[in-house]
Steps between C-alpha positions, in 0.01 A plus 500: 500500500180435619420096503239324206178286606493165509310334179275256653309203295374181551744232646398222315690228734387581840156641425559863668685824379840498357679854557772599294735743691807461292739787411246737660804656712349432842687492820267368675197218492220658321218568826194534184468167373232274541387262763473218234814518349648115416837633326721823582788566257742762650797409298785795392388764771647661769390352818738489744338397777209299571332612807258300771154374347613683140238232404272409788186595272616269257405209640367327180891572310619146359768643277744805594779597329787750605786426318758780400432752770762633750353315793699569765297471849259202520295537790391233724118559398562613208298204338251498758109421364682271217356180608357416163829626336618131314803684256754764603776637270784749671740393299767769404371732759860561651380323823817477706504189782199342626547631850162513620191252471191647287136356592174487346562301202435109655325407189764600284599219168735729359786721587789648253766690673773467253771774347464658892799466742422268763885362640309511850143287547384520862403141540171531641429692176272207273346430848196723407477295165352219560320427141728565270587265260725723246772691618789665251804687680714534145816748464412584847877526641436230740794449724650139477636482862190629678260270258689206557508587891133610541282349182370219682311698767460807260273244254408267774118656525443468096330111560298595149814621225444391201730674299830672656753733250870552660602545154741816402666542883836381431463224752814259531388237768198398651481259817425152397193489722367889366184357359424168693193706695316614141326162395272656316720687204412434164777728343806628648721742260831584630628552164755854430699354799856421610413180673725185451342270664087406551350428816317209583094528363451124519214621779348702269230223345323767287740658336462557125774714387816591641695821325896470514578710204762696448723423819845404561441090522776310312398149626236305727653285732398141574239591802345812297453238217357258699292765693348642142423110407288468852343834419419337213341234590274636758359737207541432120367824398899597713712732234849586521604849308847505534557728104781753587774315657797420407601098608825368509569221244784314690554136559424587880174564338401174268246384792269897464595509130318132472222655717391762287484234246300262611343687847076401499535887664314720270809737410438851266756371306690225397782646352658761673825720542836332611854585532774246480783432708719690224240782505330489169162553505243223397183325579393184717359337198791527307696357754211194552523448052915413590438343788673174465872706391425756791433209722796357405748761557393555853527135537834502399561774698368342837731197425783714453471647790425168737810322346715772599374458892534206495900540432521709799737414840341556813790601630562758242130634481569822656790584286334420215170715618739770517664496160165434350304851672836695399502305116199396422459598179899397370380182654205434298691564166731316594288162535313630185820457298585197669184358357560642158267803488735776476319846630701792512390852645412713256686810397425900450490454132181261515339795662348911339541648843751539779219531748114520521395737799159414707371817672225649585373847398563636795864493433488502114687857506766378671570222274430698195736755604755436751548095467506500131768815502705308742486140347416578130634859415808449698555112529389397174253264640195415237179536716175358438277801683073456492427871429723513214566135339130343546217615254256715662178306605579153491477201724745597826506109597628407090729849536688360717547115417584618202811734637632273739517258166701768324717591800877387669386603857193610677496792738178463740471826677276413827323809679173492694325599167625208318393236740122660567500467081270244370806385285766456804441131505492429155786716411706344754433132449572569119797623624585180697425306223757696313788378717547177330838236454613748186434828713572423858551845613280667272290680756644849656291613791458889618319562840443833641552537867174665531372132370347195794657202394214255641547135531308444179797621319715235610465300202617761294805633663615146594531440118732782445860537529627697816657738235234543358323641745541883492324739790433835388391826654256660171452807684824601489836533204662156446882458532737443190615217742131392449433551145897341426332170702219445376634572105765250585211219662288586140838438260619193712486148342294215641834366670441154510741394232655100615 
């Protein structure tokens, strides 16, 4: 099909032509358009390669867009004769890496390369950029290892950002020192994340607005707190967005809970989602409107547990280590009845389900078929399964609170799948909140040998009984051996009867 003309008209903002070349099914830069064209729109075509000096005629161009094409060779000239060229949008143009340095745009404010696939920057690549104060690298698949290794030098040459968007690139951890060379942000958005943690932007005088939506924080610790106050103070236009995230509202965390309260940060919000150490669901402002009984109880708590140090024997302490890591749970019900408050474990009745199963869909047919024939069709174990017990549509995040509420055990399946999902670390600290004094060994955990345990996992696996802990080979049949174990682990009692 042969391609359309461009429709040409006035471009009002910079003064020249403004050439509208969108959905004309080119493949390549139109050769025909005028020498005083301010603003090219090329979006939804077919170029798939931009060739040396495509635009060295084009010397007046302030505004090019080339989003949604099939770019996949970007020349090292390709922009050469841009030097006027202040906005650039390739965003969505299946770019894959940034292996090679482009010149000819030193002048350049803006630059949008998000929804491309750019694991791999070479780190001389924002060397030829100079200018640029805006620079947005969303859903762009950015690989956590190599950013965190190479980010520094890789954004070292950018002395002018203004605004910088990381959001959407499943990042969990950034070094603490990642932005101490940009000074001169204004906004940083690393919202649509996996981080935990924040690094440091106390250098960062100017900045206005920093995005943390929609990651996997669950507290700030003492130095991030009293790095956002600093922040603070060396710009009161600072705010925090921190909407999304799900906080822990535990006595370890009265000193953050009293922060959010009464912070002079500028937050997004001043109520937002928590979970308690029982793992109900609530809100940091409810918890602040009872403070004075929630402060009490952890209180109460904390003396508890310092009067029963201070009845230990030296010479007994590693005995008494030793009973405690094998029975710590028996333990603490035991000094809660000693005190009078008598908490027992809770029983199958108090529960709809046997067992809620977390998957992924990349395994849903084998749950749907040859788990629940094994434990429900032929063990008579009452499953709680996503594709057929949730309603269609609705929140995954409430979904699944809400069957771990209604459920005896929990059976976390992990594969690679589940941990690159942006609910992995939500699902499984819900699930850690769910192993509580009434429900010690609540949490059943399934890992396929095709699955890398990494460090970061630790805190998971160290909070599960060794029996618990099931490996698995998903490619293959599972034993009766295996399915008799595990339907035996589901049916058995807490065990910590005294």
């Amino acid at each position: 099909m042969a391609t359309k003309k461009c429709l040409e008209t006035v471009d009002a903002q910079y003064g020249g032509l403004h050439a509208n070349c969108s959905h004309i099914k080119t493949s390549r830069v139109p050769e025909d358009l005028p020498d005083n064209t301010t603003t090219l729109d090329l979006t939804f075509n077919n170029i798939k390669t931009l060739y040396n000096n495509d635009f060295k005629y084009l010397t007046q161009l302030r505004y090019l867009d080339l989003s949604f094409n099939p770019i996949d060779t970007l020349q090292e000239l390709s922009f050469h004769g841009l030097g006027s060229l202040l906005y650039l949008n390739m965003s969505y143009c299946g770019l894959y890496n940034a292996k090679h340095k482009v010149f000819g745009l030193g002048n350049l404010d803006i630059l949008d390369v998000s929804g491309n696939s750019l694991s791999i920057i070479n780190v001389t690549f924002f060397d030829e950029f100079p200018n640029l104060r805006t620079l947005r690298v969303s859903n762009a698949q950015l690989d956590n290892d190599f950013l965190a290794q190479n980010g520094l030098r890789i954004f070292s040459p950018l002395q002018k950002l203004e605004n910088l968007d990381l959001s959407s690139n499943s990042l969990v951890f950034l070094p603490n020192d990642f932005f101490n060379s940009m000074v001169t942000l204004k906004v940083l958005n690393l919202a649509n994340n996996n981080l935990i943690t924040i690094p440091d932007v106390t250098q960062l005088v100017k900045l206005n607005s920093l995005y943390l939506n929609h990651n996997a924080i669950t507290t700030l610790s003492h130095q991030t707190r009293d790095m956002l106050e600093k922040t603070n103070e060396n710009n009161k236009k600072f705010k925090l967005h921190l909407w999304g995230n799900t906080f822990t509202c535990t006595c370890e965390e009265i000193p953050f809970l009293r922060w959010v309260e009464e912070t002079d940060v500028d937050l997004d919000g001043s109520d937002y989602s928590c979970v308690e150490s029982s793992g109900i669901l609530t809100f940091t402002k409810a918890v602040y409107n009872q403070w004075t009984s929630f402060n009490r109880n952890c209180v109460s708590s904390f003396l508890l547990n310092l009067t029963i140090g201070g009845f230990g024997i030296i010479t007994l302490t590693l005995i008494v280590a030793f009973v405690f890591l094998k029975n710590k749970m028996k333990l603490k019900l035991l000094l809660l009845r000693m005190i009078g408050k008598n908490i027992y474990p809770k029983k199958r009745d108090d529960f709809v389900y046997d067992a809620f199963i977390i998957y992924t869909d990349s395994i849903s047919g084998w749950v749907c078929n040859e788990l629940r024939n094994e434990l429900e069709t032929n063990r008579g174990i009452k499953l709680n399964l996503r594709d057929r017990d949730h309603i269609p549509g609705g929140s995954q995040a409430d979904d699944l609170l809400e069957a771990i509420r209604d459920s005896w055990k929990i059976v976390l399946i992990l594969t690679e799948e589940f941990l690159r999902s942006d609910l992995a670390y939500f699902a499984m600290c819900n699930c850690l909140s769910s192993v509580t004094l009434t429900t010690p060994q609540r949490l059943i955990v399934l890992i396929d040998h095709q699955t890398n345990i990494t460090a970061n996992l630790d805190f998971l696996l160290e909070a599960v009984n060794e029996d618990s802990i099931l490996y698995v080979d998903l490619q293959h049949p599972l034993t009766i051996a295996f399915w008799d174990r595990i339907s035996n682990v589901i049916k058995s009692k807490e065990g910590i009867n005294i």
